[in-house]
N, C-alpha and C positions, 0 to 999 in steps of 0.2 A: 496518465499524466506525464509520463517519462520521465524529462527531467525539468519540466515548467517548475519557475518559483518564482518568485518576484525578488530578486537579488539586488537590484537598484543598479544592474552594470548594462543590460537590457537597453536596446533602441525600443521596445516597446513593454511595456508591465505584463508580466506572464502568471498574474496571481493563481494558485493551483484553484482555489475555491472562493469567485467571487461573491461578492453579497448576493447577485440576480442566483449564481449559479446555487447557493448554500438555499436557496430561498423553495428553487425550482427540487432539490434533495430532498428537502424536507416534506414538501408536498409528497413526493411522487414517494419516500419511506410510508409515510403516514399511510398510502391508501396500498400498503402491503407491495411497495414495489420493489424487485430482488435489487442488489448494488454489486458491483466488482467496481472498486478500484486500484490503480496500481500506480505508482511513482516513488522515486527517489527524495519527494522533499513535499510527498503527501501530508503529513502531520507536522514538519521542522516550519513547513512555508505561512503554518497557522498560526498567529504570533498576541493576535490582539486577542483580549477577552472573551469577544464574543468567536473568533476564530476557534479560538479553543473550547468554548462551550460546543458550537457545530461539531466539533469531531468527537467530542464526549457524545453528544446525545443521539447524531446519526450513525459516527461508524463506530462508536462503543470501544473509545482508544484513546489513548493519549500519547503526544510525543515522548521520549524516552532516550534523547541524546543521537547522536550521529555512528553510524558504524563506521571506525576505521579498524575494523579485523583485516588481516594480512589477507584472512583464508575468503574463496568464495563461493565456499560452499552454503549449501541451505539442506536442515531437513526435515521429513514432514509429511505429511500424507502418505504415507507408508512406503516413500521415495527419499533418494536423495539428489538433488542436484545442483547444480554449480550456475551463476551469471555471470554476466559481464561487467566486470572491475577496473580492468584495466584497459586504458585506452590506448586502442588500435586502428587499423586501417579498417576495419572491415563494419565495423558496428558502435555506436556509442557507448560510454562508458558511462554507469552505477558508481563512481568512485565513493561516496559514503552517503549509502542510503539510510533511511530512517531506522532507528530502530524504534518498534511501538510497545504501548502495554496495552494491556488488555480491562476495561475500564466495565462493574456491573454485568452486564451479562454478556461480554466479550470472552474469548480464548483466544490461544494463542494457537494457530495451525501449523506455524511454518515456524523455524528459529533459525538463526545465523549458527554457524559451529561456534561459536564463544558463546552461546547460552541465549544470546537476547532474540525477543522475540521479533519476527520480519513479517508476520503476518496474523489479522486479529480476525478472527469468524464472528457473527454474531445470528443469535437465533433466538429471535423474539417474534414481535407480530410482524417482524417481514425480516429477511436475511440480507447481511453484507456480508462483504467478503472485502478487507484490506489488507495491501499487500505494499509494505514499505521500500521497494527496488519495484524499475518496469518490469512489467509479464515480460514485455519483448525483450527483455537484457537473459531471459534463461535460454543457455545455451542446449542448442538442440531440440530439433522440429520434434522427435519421440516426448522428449520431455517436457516440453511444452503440450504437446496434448497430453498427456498422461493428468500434467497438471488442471491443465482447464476443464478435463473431464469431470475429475474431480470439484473442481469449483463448482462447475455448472449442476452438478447432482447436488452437491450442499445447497445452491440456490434453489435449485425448482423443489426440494422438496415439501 
């Protein structure tokens, strides 16, 4: 999801998770289908009740406030690596992605260096995987697959 949110400053509404799409999630969790998502305002963009129930019951998370850590590092699957925070010429910027908690049969995979968690696993009758910053903001093609390696085996298994 990058950095889609529905921030109301928008030529067009960018809600992260519309009702058709929260609808279409649900379905496809239900019949054991794996999830990765990944964005900066994943859980922050979810704002109404039932928004908030959706992230509870499919990605097994709840929001948990905005990171504004200095650092951007993240670490976690037995790696550590760094995104993209600040903005530059070359790639968009994470400037304060979600921090999540980890709700029921959620964990925490991934943490920001100040403790909070950046990314919640879940492993019940079907697997997600959210990740509160984009995949694409982590710097470096090695680390980036290293990481989605990893996701991808957490999902299929």
């Amino acid at each position: 999801l990058g950095l889609e949110c529905n921030d109301g400053r928008s030529l067009k509404p960018y809600k992260t998770f519309t009702p058709a799409m929260q609808r279409h999630l649900r379905n496809y969790t239900s019949n054991q289908g794996a999830l990765l998502v990944s964005g900066a305002h994943v859980a922050s963009d979810m704002t109404s009740p039932s928004d908030s129930i959706f992230i509870a019951d499919v990605l097994k998370c709840s929001f948990a406030g905005d990171n504004h850590s200095a650092s951007n590092e993240v670490n976690g699957m037995g790696t550590r690596l760094t995104f993209i925070r600040d903005l530059n010429e070359t790639h968009y910027a994470a400037i304060s992605p979600d921090n999540l908690q980890p709700l029921s049969t959620g964990f925490a995979a991934l943490r920001y260096s100040d403790g909070h968690d950046a990314c919640i696993g879940n492993k019940t009758e079907y697997r997600s995987f959210t990740i509160g910053f984009p995949f694409e903001c982590i710097e470096g093609k090695e680390k980036q697959g290293i990481i989605m390696r990893g996701i991808l085996q957490f999902l299929m298994e």
